[in-house]
N, C-alpha and C positions, 0 to 999 in steps of 0.2 A: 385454603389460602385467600378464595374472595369472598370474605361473611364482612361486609360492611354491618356498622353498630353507631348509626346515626342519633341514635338518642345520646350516647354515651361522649358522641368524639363533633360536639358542636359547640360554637364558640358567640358569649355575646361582644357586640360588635366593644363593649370599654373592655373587658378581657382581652379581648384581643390587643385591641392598642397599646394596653398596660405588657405584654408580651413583647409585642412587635418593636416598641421603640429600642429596648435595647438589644435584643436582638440585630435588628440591620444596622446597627453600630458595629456591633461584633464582627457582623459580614464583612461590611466596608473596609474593617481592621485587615480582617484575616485575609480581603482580595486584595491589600494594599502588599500584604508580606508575600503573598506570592507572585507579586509583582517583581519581585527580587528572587526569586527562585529561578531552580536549572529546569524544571518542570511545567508543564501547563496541565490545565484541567480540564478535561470533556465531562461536560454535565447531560447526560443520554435521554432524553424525555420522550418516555416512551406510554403507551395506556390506549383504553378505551376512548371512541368517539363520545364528545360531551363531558367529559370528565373536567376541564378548563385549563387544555396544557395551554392555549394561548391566552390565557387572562394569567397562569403564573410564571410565565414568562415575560409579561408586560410586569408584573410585579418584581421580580428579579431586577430587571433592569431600573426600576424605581429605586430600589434598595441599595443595589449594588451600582458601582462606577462602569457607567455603558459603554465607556470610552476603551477598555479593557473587557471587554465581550463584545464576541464576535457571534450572531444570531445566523443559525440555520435551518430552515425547514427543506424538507425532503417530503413532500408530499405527491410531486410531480413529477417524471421524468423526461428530461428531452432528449431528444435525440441523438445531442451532442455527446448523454452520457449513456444511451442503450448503446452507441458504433464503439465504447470499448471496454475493458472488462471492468464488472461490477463495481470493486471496491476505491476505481478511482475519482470517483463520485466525493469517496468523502478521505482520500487521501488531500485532495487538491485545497479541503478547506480544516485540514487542520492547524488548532492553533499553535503558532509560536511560544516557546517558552515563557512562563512568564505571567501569560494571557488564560484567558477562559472560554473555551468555545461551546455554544450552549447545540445542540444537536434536535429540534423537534422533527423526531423521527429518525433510523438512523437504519444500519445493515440488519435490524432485524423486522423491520416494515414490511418489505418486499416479498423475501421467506412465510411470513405469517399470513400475508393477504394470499399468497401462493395455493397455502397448504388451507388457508379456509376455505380457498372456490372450488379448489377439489375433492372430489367425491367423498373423500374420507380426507384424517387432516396426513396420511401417509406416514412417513419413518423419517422424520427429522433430524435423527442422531446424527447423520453426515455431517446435515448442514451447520447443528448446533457444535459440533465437533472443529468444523473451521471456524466457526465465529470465534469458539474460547480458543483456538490458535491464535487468531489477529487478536483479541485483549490480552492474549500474555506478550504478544510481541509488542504492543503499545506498554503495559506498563512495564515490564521490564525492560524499557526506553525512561524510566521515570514520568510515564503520564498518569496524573489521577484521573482514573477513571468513575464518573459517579454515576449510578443507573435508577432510575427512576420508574416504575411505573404507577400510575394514574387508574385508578378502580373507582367506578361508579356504577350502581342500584340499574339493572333495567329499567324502571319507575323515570326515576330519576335524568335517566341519560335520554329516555322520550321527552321528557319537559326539555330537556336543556335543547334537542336539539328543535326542540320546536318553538322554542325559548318563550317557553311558559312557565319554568320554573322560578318558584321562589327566591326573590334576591338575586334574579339573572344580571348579571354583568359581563356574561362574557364579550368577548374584543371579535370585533368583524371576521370571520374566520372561510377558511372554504370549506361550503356545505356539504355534509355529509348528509347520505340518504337515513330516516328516518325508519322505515318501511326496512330497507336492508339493515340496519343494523336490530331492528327489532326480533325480526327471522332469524338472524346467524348467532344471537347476541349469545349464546350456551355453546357454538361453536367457537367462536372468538376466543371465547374463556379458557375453551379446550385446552385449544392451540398453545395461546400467551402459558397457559401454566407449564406444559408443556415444554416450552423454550426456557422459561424462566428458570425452571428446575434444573435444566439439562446445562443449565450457561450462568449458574451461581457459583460462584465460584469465590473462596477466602480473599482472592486480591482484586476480583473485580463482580462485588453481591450484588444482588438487586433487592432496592427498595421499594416494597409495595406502599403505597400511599392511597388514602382512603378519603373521597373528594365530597361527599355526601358535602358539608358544610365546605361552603370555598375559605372562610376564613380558616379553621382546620387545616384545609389542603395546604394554605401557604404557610403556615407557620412551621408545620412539619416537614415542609420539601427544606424549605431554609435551615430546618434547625439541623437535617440530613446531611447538607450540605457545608453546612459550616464544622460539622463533626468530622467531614472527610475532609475538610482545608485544614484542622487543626492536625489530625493523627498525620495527617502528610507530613507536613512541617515539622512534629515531634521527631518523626522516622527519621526525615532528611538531618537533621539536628545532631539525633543521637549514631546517627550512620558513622562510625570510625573513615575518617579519608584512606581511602585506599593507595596503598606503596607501590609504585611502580615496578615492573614485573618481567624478567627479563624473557621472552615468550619460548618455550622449547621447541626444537628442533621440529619437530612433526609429533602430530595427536596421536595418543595412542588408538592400537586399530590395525589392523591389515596392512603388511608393508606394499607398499606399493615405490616402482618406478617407472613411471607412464613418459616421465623426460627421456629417460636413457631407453626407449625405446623407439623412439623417434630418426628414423635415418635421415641425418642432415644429407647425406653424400648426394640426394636424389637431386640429378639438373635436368634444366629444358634448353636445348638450343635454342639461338634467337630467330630461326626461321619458322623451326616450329613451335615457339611462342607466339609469333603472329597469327600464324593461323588458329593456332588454340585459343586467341585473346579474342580472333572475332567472333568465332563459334561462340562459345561460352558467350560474351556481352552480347550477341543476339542472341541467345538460347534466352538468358540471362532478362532479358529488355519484354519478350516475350510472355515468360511467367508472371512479369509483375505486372502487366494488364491486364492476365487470366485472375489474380489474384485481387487483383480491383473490382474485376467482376464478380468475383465468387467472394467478395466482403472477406477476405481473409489478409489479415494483420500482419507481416515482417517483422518480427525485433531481431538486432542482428546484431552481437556482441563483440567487441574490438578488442582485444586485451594481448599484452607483449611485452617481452624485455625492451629495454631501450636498447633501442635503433633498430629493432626487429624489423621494419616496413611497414609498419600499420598505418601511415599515413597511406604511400604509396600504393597500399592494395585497397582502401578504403575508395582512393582516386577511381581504380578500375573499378569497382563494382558503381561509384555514382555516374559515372561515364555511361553505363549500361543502362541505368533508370530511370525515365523521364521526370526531372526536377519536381514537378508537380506528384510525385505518388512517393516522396520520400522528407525526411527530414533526418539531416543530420549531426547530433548532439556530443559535442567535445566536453571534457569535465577533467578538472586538475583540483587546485584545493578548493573546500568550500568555502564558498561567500560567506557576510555574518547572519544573511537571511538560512540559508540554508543550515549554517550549523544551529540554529535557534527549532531544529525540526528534527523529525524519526530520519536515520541518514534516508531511509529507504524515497524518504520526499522527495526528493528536487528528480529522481528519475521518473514515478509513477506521474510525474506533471509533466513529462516530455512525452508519453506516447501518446500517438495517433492516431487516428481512427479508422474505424476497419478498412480496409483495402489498401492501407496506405503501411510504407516500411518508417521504423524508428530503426536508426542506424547509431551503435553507442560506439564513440570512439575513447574509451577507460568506460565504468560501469559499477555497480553495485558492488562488484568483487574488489575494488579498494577496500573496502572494511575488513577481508578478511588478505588482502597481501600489504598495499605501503603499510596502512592504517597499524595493520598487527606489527608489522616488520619492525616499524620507523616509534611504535607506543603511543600512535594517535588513539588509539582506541584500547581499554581495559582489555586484559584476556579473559573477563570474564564475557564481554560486550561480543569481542569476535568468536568467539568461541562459540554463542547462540546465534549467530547471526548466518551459519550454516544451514539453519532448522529456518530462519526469516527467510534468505532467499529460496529456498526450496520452495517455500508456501506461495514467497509472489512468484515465482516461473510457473507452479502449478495452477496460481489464477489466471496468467495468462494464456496458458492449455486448454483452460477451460473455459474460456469464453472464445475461443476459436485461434488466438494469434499462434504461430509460426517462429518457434524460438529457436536458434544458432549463434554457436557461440565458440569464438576462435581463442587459441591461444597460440601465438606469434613464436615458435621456439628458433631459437638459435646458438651455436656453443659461443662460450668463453672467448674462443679465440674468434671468432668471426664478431664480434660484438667490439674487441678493443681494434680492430681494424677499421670497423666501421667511425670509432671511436674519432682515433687517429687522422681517417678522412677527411671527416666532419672538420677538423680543424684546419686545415691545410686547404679547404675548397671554399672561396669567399662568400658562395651564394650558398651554405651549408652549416658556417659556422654558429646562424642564432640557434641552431640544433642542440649544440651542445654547451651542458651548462656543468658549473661545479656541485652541483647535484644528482649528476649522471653519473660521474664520478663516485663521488659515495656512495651512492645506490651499487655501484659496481664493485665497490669492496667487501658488501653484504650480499655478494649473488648465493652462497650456501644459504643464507636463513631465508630468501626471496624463494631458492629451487624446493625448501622444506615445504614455503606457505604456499607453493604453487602445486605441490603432488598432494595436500592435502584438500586443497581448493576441487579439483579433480577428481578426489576419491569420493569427497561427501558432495558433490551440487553435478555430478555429471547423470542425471538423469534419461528415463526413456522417451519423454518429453521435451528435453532441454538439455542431449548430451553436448560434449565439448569437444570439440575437431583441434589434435594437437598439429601445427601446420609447419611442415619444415621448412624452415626460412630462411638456411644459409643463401640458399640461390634462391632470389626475391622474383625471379621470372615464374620457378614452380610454384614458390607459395602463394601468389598470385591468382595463377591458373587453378590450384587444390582451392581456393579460396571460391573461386568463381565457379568451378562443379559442385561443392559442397551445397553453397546456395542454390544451387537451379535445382539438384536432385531432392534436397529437401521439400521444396518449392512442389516440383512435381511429384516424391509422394502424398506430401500433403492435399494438393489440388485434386489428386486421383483419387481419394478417398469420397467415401459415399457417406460424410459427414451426417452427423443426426443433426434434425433441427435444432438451433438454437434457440433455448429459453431465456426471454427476454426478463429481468429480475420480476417483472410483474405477473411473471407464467404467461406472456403473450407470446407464440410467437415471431418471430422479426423477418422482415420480408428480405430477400438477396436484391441484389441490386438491379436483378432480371427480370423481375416481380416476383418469381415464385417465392411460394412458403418452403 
């Protein structure tokens, strides 16, 4: 895979130019048309130190319209992005449709320098195995994905980084050690083939690019690239518009009735609601300062029919938590920023950082209930989007957060009472809209999309508490044990260290490792 052929793949400098002028005409064309696209494009620049991904990167943006690239390096982590999990690093900066977001360096940086300091480069397949998870869930979102890597001559990548090489021009960069990459330079290689193999994949290849000559390098990564803006654009072109779809009752699969098993009938007096309400919000108020301490994360999911109580149970549990260790995120339709992105964005830029709770009042499971119910989204969209969420709850498990997640139940008939209420009580009326209404003439296809929400994303990481709701004093109370007990198995556990994406360590808030 890396036999550089430097005699063969070198450019004189009028060759070149006779190449390149129309060339980044083409570019400029083809970033203008996807400028008008439902898609955007991640250009992944990935390779060997010295290789010049920062000299064609300044050339990119030479070429191409800068104004419509959006430039990331990932070479350094701060702190801000080791206190939450991994991947929100480069959820927060992906591009808008439209746009082109250029990545120098990206989700498989961290992994590689991991798997070089250790002893051997170890059993990557997991890792490589989630990575090609996240690229099918990015392009099957319509993102182009373009991957790049960067190959340079041991010889070679010694001059550059000593910058003795011939025709050096590269752009001020951060120094790589010389000495370390000389030593590792046949382990590196290992590695990178290694991943590259294992995460090649038809809809999202990698590009080896061969940097010996920098004139070379650039013309080739461009001419790469402008190969993937075209086939994209033909794709989206030739794609037949999809017919709206009227979505079935429930997936097939396992019958399941997880609603009708829920006893509404269960109540709590109001005396002994009181006292259950202080226990539990101290019990409650308690754990989230132990979990402050032991760096462990809260996401805590809100989800319900309408008028179920999710306001008013969301009330007691922030009652319970010192303002300062929470944040709490409401979500109805999306903004035009937010629809311009993977839906999964506008939530992975709300969480918090370790020891602190993200509290979601609606959540990621819109895509698979209004979304599917109401035909905001394809069935073919919600339908994968069971295998997406799954994958972000399980990255949240795995960088330590604490996932719970409600579902608000209550019958038919307690709902149009509530209904009813709502209009007749003047401090209660903005409650109810004529869209509650219709939503309640669709409660059969809402109860399909909600036992099947349940069957596929109720995991042992991230199961789902069905909360009986008729009497808002129990649901309440089940609401506010549910969290403390979670809370405290999770705290009671004898957690393994967390690895920090750099294989570091991360220290707890206590000092200890």
């Amino acid at each position: 895979m890396f036999e550089p052929r430097p005699l063969e793949h070198t450019l004189k400098k009028k060759a070149f130019e006779q190449q390149a002028q129309p060339l980044r005409q083409e570019l400029l064309e083809a970033q203008f048309d996807l400028a008008g696209r439902n898609y955007p494009m991640i250009i992944l620049l990935s390779g060997l130190e010295g290789a010049g991904k920062g000299a064609f990167v300044h050339r990119l943006n030479e070429w191409m319209d800068p104004r419509l690239i959006d430039t990331n390096a990932f070479w350094e982590h701060s702190d801000e992005e080791e206190s939450r999990p991994y991947y929100w690093r480069f959820w927060r900066r992906m591009p808008r449709k439209g746009s082109t977001g250029l990545f120098i360096g990206s989700w498989y940086s961290a992994p590689m320098d991991a798997a070089v300091a250790a002893d051997s480069p170890g059993d990557l397949a997991a890792t490589c195995a989630r990575i090609t998870q996240f690229e099918r869930m990015l392009t099957d979102d319509g993102v182009l994905l373009v991957k790049l890597f960067f190959f340079v001559s041991s010889e070679t990548q010694q001059l550059q980084l000593k910058e003795e090489a011939p025709h050096n021009k590269q752009i001020p960069r951060v120094p790589a050690s010389a000495t370390y990459c000389e030593k590792n330079y046949d382990r590196i290689l290992q590695v990178a083939e290694r991943m590259i193999r294992a995460t090649d994949t038809p809809t999202c290849p990698w590009h080896v690019v061969e940097t010996e000559d920098p004139l070379y390098r650039d013309l080739s990564a461009a001419t790469i690239i402008l190969r993937a803006l075209r086939t994209a654009a033909k794709r989206a072109d030739d794609a037949a518009p999809q017919k709206p779809a009227t979505p079935p009752a429930a997936l097939p699969g396992a019958e399941s009735n997880y609603l009708a098993r829920v006893d509404l009938d269960q109540t709590l007096a109001r005396d002994n609601y009181k006292r259950a309400l202080k226990k539990w919000q101290g019990r409650l108020q308690d754990l989230a300062w132990q979990a402050r301490g032991r760096r462990r994360s809260l996401v805590a999911v809100f989800e319900g029919w309408d008028a179920a109580g999710k306001g008013s149970a969301i009330r007691r549990v922030t009652q319970a938590i010192d303002p300062r260790l929470f944040k709490l995120v409401q979500f109805a339709a999306p903004t035009d920023e937010e629809s311009a992105q993977h839906y999964l964005w506008r939530f992975w830029r709300h969480l918090q950082r370790d020891g602190q709770a993200t509290l979601f009042d609606r959540s990621w499971y819109g895509r698979v209930l209004v979304e599917r119910v109401e035909g905001f989204a394809s069935e073919t969209e919600w339908r994968r989007a069971y295998d997406e969420i799954n994958l972000f709850e399980w990255q949240l498990q795995e960088h330590g957060c604490i996932a719970v997640k409600f579902w608000l139940h209550i019958s038919k008939e307690e709902q149009l009472l509530r209904f009813k209420a709502r209009e007749v009580t003047p401090h209660k009326r903005h409650k109810i809209t004529p869209d509650d209404w219709r939503n309640r003439d669709k409660w059969e296809d809402y109860r399909a999309a909600v036992e099947d929400m349940v069957r596929r994303t109720s995991t042992p990481h991230a199961p789902w508490t069905l909360v009986a709701g008729d009497d808002k004093r129990f649901a309440r109370i089940q609401i506010l044990k549910t969290l403390c007990r979670a809370l405290e198995v999770n705290l009671s556990q004898d957690r393994p260290v967390r690895q920090s994406p750099t294989g570091k360590q991360v220290k707890r808030a206590d000092g200890r490792q």
